[in-house]
mmCIF file of the N, C-alpha and C atoms, coordinates in Angstrom:
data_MODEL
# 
_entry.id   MODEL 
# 
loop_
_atom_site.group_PDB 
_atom_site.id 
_atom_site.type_symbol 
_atom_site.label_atom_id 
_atom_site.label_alt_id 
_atom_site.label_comp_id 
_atom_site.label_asym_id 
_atom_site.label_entity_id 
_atom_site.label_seq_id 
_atom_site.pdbx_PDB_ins_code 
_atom_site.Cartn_x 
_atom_site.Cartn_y 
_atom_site.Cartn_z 
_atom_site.occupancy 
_atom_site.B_iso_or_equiv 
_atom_site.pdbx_formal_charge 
_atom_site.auth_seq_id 
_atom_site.auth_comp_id 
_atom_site.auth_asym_id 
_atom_site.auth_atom_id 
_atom_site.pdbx_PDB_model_num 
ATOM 1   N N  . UNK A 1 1  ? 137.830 53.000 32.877 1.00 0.00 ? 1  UNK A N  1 
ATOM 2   C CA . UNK A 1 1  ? 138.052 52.162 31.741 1.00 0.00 ? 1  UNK A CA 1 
ATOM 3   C C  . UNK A 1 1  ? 137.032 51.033 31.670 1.00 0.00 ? 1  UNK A C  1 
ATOM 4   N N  . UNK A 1 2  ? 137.100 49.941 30.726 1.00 0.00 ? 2  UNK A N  1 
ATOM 5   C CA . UNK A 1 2  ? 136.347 48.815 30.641 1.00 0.00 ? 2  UNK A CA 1 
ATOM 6   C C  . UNK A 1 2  ? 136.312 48.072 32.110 1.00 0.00 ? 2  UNK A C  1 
ATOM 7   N N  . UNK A 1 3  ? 136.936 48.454 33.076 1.00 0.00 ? 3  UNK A N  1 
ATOM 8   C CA . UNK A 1 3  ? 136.686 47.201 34.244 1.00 0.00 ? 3  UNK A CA 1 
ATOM 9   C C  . UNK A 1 3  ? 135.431 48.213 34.816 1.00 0.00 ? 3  UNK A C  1 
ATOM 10  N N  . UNK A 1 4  ? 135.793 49.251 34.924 1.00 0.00 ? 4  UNK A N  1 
ATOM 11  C CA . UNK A 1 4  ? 134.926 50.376 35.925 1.00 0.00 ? 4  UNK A CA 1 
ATOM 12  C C  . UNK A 1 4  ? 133.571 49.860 35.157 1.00 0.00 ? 4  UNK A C  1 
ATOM 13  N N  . UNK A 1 5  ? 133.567 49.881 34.111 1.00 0.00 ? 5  UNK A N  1 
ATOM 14  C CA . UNK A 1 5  ? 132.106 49.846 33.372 1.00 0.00 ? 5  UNK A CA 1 
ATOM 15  C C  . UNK A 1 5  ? 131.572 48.235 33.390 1.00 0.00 ? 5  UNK A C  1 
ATOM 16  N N  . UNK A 1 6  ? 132.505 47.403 32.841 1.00 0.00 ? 6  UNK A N  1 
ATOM 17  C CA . UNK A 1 6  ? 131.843 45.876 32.902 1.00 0.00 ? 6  UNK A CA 1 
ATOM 18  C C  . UNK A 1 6  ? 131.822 45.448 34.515 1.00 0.00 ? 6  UNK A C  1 
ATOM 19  N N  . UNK A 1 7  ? 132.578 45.835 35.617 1.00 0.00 ? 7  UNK A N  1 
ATOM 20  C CA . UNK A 1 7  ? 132.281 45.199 36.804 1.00 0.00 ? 7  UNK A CA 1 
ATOM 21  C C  . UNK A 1 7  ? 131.573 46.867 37.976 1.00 0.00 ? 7  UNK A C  1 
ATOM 22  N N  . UNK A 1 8  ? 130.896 47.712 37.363 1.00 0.00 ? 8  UNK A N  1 
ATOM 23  C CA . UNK A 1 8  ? 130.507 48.594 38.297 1.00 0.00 ? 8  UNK A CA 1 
ATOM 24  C C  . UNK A 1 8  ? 129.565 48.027 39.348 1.00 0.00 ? 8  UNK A C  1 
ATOM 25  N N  . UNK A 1 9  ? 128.881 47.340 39.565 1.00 0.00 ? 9  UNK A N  1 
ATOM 26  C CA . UNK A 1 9  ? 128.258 46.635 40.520 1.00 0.00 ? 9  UNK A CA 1 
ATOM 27  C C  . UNK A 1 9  ? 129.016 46.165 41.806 1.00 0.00 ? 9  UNK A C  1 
ATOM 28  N N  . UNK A 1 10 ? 130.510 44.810 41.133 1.00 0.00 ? 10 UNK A N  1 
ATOM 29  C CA . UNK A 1 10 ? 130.739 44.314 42.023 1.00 0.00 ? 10 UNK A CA 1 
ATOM 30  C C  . UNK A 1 10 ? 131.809 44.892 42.308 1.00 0.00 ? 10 UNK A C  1 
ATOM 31  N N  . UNK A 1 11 ? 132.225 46.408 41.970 1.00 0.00 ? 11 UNK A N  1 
ATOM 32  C CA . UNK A 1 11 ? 132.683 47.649 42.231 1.00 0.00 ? 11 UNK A CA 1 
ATOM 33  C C  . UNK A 1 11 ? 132.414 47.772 43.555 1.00 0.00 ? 11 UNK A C  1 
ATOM 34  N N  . UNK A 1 12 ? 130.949 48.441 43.570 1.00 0.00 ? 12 UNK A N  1 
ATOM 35  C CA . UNK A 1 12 ? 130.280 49.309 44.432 1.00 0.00 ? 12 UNK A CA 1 
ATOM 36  C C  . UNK A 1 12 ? 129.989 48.209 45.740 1.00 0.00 ? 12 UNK A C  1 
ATOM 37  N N  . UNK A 1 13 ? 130.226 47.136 45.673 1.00 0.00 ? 13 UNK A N  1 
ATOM 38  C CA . UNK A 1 13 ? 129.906 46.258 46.564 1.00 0.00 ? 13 UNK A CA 1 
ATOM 39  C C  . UNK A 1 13 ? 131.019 45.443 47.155 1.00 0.00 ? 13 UNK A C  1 
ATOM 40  N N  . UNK A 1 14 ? 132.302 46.320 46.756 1.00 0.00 ? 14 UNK A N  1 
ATOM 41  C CA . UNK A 1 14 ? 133.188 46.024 47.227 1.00 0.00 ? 14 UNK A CA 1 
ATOM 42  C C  . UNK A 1 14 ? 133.874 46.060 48.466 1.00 0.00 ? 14 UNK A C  1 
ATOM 43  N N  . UNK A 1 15 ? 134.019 45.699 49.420 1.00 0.00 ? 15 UNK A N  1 
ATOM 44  C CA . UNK A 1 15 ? 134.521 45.890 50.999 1.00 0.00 ? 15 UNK A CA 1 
ATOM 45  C C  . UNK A 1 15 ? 135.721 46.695 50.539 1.00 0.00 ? 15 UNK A C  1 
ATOM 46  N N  . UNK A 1 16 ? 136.697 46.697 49.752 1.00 0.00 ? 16 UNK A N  1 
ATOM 47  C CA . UNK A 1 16 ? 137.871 47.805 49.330 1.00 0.00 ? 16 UNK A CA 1 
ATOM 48  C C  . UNK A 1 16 ? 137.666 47.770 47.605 1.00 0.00 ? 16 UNK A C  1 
ATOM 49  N N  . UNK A 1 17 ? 136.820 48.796 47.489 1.00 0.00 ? 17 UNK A N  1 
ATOM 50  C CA . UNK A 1 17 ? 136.821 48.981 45.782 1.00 0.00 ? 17 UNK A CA 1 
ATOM 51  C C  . UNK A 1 17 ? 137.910 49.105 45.078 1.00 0.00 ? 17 UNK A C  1 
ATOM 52  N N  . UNK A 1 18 ? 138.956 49.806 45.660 1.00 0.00 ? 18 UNK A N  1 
ATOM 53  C CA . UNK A 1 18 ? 140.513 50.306 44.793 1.00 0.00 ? 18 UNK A CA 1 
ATOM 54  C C  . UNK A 1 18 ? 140.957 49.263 44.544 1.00 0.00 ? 18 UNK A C  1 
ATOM 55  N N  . UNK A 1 19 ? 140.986 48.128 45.671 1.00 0.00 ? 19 UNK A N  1 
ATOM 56  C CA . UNK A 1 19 ? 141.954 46.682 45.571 1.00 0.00 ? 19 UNK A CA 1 
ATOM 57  C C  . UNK A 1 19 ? 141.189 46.072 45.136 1.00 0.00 ? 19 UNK A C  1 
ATOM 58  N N  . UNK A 1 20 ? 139.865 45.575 44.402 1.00 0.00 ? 20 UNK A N  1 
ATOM 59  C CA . UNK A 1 20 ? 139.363 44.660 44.252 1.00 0.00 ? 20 UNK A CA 1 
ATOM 60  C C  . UNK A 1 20 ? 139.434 45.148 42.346 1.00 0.00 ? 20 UNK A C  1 
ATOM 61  N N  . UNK A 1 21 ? 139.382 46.548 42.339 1.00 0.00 ? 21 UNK A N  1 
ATOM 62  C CA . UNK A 1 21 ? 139.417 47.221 40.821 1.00 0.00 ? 21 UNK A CA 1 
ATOM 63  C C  . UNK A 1 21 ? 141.191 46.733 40.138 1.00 0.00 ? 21 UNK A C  1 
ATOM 64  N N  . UNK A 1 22 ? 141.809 46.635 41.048 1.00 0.00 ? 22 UNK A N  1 
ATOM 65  C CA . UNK A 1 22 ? 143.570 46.404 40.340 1.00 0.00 ? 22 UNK A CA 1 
ATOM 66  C C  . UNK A 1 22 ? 143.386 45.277 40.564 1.00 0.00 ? 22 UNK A C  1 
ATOM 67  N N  . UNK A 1 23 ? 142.922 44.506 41.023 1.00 0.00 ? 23 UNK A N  1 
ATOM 68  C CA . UNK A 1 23 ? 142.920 42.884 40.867 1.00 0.00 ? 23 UNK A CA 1 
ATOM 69  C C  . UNK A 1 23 ? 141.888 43.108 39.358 1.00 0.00 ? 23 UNK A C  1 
ATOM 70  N N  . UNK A 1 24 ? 141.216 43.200 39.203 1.00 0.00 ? 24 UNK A N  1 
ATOM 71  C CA . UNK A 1 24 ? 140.276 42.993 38.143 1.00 0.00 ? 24 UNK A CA 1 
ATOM 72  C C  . UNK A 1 24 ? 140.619 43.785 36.960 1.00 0.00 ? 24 UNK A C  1 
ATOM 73  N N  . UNK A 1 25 ? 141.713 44.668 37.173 1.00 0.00 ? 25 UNK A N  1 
ATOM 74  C CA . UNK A 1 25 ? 142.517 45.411 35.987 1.00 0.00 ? 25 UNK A CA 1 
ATOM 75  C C  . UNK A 1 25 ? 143.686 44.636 35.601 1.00 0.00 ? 25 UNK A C  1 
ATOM 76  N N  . UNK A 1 26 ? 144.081 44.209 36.760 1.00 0.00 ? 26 UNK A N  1 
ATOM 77  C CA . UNK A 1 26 ? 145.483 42.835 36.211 1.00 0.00 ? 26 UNK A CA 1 
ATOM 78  C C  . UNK A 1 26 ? 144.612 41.442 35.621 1.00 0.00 ? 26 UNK A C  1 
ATOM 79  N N  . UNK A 1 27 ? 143.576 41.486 36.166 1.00 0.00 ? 27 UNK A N  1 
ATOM 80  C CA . UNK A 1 27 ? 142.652 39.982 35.207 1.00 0.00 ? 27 UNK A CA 1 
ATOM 81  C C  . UNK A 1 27 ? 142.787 40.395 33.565 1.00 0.00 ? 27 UNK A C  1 
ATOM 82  N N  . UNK A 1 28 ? 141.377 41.708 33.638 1.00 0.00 ? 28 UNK A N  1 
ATOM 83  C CA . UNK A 1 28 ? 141.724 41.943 32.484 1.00 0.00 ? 28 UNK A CA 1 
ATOM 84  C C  . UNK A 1 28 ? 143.148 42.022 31.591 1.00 0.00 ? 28 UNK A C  1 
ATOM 85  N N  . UNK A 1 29 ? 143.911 42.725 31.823 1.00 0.00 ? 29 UNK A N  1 
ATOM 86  C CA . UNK A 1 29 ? 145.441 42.869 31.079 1.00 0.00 ? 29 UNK A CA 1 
ATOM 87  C C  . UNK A 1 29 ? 145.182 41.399 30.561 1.00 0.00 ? 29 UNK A C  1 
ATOM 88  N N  . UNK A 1 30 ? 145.805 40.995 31.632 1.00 0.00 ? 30 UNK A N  1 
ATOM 89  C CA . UNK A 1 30 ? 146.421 39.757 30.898 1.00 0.00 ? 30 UNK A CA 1 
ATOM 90  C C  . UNK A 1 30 ? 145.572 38.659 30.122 1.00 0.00 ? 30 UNK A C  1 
ATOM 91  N N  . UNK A 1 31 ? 143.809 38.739 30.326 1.00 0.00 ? 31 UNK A N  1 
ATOM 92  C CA . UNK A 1 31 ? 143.319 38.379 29.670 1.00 0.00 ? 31 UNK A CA 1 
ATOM 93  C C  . UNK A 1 31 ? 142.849 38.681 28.146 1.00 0.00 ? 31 UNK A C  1 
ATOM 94  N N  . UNK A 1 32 ? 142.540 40.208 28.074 1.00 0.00 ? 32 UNK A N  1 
ATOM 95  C CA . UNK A 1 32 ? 142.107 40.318 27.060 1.00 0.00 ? 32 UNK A CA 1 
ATOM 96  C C  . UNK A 1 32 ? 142.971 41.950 26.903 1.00 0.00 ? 32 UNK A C  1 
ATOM 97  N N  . UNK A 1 33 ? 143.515 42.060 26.737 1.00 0.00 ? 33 UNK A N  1 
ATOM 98  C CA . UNK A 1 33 ? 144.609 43.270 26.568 1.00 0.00 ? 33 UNK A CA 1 
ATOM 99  C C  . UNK A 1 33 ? 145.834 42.668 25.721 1.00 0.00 ? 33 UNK A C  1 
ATOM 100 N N  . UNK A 1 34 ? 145.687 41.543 25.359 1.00 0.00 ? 34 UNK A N  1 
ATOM 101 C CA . UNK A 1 34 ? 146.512 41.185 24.098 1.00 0.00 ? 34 UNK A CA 1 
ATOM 102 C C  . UNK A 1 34 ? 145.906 40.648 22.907 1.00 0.00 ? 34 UNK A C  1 
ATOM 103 N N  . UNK A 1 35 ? 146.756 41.388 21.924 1.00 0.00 ? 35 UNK A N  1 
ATOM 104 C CA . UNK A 1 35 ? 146.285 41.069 20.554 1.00 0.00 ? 35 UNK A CA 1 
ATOM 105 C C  . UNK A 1 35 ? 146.157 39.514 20.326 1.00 0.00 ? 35 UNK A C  1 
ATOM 106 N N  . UNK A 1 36 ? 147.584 39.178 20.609 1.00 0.00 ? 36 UNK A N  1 
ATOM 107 C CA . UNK A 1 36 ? 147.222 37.531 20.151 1.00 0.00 ? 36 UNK A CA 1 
ATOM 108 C C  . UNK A 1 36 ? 145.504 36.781 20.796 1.00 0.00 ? 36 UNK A C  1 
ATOM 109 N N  . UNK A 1 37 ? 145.173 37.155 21.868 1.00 0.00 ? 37 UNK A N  1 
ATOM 110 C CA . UNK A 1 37 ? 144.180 36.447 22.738 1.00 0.00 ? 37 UNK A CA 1 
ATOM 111 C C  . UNK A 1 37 ? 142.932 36.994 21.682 1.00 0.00 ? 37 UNK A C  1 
ATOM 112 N N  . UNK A 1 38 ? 143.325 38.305 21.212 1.00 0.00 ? 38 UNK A N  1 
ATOM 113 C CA . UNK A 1 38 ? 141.920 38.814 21.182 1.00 0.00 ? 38 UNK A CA 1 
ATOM 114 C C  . UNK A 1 38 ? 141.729 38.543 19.989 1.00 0.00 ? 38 UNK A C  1 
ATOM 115 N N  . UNK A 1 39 ? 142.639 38.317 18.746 1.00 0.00 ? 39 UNK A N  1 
ATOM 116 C CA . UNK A 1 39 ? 143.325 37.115 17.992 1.00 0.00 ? 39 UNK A CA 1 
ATOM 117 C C  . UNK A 1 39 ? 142.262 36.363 17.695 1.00 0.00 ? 39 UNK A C  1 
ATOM 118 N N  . UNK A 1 40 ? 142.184 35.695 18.814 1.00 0.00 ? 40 UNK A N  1 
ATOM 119 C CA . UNK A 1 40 ? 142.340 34.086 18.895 1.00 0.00 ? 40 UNK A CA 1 
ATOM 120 C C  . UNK A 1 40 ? 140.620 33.790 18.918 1.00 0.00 ? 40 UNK A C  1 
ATOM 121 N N  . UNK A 1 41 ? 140.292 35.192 20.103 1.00 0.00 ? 41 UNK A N  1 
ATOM 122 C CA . UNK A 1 41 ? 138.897 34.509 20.185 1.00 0.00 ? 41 UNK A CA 1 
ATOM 123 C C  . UNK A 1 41 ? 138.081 35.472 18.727 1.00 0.00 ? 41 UNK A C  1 
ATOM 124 N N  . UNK A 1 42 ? 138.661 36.224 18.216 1.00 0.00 ? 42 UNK A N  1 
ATOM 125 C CA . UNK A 1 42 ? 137.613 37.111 17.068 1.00 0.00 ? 42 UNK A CA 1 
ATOM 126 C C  . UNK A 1 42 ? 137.573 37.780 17.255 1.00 0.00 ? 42 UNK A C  1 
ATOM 127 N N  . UNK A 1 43 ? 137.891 38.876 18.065 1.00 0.00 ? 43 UNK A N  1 
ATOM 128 C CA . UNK A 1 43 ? 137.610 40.401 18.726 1.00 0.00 ? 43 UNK A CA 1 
ATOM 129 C C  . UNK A 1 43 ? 138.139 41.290 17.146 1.00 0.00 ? 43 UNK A C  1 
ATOM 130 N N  . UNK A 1 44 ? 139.773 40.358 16.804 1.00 0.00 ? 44 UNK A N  1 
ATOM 131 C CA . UNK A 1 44 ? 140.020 41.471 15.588 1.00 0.00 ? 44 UNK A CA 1 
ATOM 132 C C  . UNK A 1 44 ? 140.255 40.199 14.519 1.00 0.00 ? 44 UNK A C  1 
ATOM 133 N N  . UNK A 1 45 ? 140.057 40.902 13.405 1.00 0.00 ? 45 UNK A N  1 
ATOM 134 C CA . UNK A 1 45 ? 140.568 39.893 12.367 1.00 0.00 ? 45 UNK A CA 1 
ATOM 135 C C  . UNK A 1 45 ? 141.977 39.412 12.181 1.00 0.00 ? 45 UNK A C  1 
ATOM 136 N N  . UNK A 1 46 ? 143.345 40.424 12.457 1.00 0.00 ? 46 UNK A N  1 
ATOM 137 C CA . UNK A 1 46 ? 144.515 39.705 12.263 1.00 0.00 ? 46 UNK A CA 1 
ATOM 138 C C  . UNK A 1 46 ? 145.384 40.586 13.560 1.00 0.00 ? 46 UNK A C  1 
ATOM 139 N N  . UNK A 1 47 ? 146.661 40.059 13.550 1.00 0.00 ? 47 UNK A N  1 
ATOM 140 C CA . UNK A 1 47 ? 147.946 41.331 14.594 1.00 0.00 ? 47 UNK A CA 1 
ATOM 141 C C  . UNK A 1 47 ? 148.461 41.235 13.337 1.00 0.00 ? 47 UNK A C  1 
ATOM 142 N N  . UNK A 1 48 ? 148.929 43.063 12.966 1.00 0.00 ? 48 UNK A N  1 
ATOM 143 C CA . UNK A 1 48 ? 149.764 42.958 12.015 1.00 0.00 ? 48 UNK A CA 1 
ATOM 144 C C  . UNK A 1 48 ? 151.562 43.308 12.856 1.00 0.00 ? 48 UNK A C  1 
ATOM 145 N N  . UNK A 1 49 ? 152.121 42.667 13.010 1.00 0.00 ? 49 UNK A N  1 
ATOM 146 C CA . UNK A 1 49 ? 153.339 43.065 13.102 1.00 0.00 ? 49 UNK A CA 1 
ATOM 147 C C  . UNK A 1 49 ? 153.724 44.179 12.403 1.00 0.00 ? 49 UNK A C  1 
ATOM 148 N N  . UNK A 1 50 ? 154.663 45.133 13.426 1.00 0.00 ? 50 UNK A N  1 
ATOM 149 C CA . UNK A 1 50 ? 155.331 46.276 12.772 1.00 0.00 ? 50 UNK A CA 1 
ATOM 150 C C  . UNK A 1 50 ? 155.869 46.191 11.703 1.00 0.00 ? 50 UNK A C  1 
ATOM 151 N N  . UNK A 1 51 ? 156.572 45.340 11.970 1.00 0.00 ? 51 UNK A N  1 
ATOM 152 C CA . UNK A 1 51 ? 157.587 45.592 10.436 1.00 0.00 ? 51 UNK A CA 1 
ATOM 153 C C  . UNK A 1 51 ? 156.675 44.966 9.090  1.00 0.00 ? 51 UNK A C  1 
ATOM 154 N N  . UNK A 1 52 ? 155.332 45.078 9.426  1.00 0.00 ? 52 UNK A N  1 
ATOM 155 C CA . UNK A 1 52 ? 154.224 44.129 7.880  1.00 0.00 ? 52 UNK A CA 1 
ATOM 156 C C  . UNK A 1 52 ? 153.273 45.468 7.988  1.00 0.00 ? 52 UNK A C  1 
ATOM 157 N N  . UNK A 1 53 ? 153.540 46.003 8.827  1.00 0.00 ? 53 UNK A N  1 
ATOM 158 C CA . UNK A 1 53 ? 152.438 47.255 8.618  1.00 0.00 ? 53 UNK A CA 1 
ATOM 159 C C  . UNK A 1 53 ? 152.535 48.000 7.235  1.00 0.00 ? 53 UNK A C  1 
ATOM 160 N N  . UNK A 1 54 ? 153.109 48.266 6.842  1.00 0.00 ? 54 UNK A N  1 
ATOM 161 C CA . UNK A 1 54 ? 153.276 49.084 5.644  1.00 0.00 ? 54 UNK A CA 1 
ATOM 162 C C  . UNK A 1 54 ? 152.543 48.250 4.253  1.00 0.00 ? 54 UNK A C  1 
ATOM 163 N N  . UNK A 1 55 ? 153.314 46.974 4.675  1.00 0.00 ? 55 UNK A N  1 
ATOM 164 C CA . UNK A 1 55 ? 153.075 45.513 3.463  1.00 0.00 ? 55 UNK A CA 1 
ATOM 165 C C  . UNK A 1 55 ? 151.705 45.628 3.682  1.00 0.00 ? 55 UNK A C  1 
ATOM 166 N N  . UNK A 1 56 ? 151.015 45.320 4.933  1.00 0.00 ? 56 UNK A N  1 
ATOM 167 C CA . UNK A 1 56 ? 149.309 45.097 5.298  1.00 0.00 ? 56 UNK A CA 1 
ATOM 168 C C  . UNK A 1 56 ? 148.357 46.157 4.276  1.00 0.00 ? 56 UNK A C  1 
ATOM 169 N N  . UNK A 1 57 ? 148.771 47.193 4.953  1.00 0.00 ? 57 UNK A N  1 
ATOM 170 C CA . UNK A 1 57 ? 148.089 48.112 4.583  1.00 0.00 ? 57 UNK A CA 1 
ATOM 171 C C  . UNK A 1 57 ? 148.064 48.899 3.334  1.00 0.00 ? 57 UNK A C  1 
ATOM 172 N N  . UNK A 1 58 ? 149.508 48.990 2.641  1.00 0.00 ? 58 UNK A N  1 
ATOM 173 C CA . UNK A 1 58 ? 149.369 48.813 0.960  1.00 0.00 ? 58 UNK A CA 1 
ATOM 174 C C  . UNK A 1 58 ? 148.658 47.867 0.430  1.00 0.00 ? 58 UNK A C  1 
ATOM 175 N N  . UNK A 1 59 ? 148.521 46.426 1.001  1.00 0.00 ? 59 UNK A N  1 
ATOM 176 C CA . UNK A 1 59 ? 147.840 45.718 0.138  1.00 0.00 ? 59 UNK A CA 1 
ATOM 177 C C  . UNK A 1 59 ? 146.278 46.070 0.271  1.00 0.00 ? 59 UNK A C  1 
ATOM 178 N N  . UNK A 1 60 ? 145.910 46.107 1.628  1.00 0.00 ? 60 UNK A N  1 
ATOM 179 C CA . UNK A 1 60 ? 144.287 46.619 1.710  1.00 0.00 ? 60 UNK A CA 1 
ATOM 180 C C  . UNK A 1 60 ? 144.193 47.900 0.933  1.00 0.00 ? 60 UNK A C  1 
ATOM 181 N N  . UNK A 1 61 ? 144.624 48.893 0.717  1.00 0.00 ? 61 UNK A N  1 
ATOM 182 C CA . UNK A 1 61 ? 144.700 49.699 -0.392 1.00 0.00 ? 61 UNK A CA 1 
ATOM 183 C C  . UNK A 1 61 ? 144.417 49.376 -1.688 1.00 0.00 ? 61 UNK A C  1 
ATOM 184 N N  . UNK A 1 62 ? 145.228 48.545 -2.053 1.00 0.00 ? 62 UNK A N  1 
ATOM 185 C CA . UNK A 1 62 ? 145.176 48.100 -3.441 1.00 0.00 ? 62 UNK A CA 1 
ATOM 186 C C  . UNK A 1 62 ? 144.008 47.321 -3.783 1.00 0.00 ? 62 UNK A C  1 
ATOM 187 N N  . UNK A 1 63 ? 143.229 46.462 -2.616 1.00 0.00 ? 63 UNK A N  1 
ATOM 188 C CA . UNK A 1 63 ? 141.891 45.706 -2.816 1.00 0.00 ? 63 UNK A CA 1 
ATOM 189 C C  . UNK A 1 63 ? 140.926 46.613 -2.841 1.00 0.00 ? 63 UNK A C  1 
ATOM 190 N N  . UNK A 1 64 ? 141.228 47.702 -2.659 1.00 0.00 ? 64 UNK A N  1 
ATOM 191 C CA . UNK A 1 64 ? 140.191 49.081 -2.515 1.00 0.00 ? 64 UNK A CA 1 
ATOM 192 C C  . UNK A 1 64 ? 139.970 49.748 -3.575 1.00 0.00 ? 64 UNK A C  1 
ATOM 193 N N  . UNK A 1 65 ? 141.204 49.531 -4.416 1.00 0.00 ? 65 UNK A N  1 
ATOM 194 C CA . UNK A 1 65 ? 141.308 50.499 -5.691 1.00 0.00 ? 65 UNK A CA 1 
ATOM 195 C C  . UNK A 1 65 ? 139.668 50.650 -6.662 1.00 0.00 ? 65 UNK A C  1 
ATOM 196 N N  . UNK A 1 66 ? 139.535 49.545 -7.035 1.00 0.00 ? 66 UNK A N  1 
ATOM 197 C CA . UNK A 1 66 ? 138.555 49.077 -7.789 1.00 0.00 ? 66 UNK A CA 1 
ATOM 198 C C  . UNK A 1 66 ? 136.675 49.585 -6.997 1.00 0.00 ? 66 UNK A C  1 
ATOM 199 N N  . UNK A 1 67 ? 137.103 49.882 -5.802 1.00 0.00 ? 67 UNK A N  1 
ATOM 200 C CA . UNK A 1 67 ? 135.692 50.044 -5.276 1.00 0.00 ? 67 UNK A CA 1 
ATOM 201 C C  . UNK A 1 67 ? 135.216 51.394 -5.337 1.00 0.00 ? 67 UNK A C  1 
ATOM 202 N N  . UNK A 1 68 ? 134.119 51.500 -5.618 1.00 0.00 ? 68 UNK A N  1 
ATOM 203 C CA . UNK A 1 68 ? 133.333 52.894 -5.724 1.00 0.00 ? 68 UNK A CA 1 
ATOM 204 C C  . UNK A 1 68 ? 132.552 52.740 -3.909 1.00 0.00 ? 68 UNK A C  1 
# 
């Protein structure tokens, strides 16, 4: 996944790679494995909540209508 690839170095230079990879898979999670965070810094433009999904996405529909 993204840790294997953004930390493969200090992977391979790891005295126990497995334990140093689930420490750096629980960083990630909780850092950037949530919407709100990723939110927050720009990664996505909005979280649509379940129950607005339908509302969201009819409306982006409807701003679409008009476009060729």
């Amino acid at each position: 996944g993204a840790v294997e690839i953004i930390h493969r170095r200090e992977l391979a230079d790891a005295a126990d790679p497995e334990a140093r990879r689930v420490e750096l898979v629980d960083d990630y999670t909780e850092r950037l494995a949530n919407p709100y965070i990723a939110a927050e810094r720009g990664y996505v433009d909005d979280v649509i909540e379940p129950a607005e999904t339908r509302r969201k996405v009819a409306a982006g529909f409807r701003l679409l209508e008009s476009k060729r």
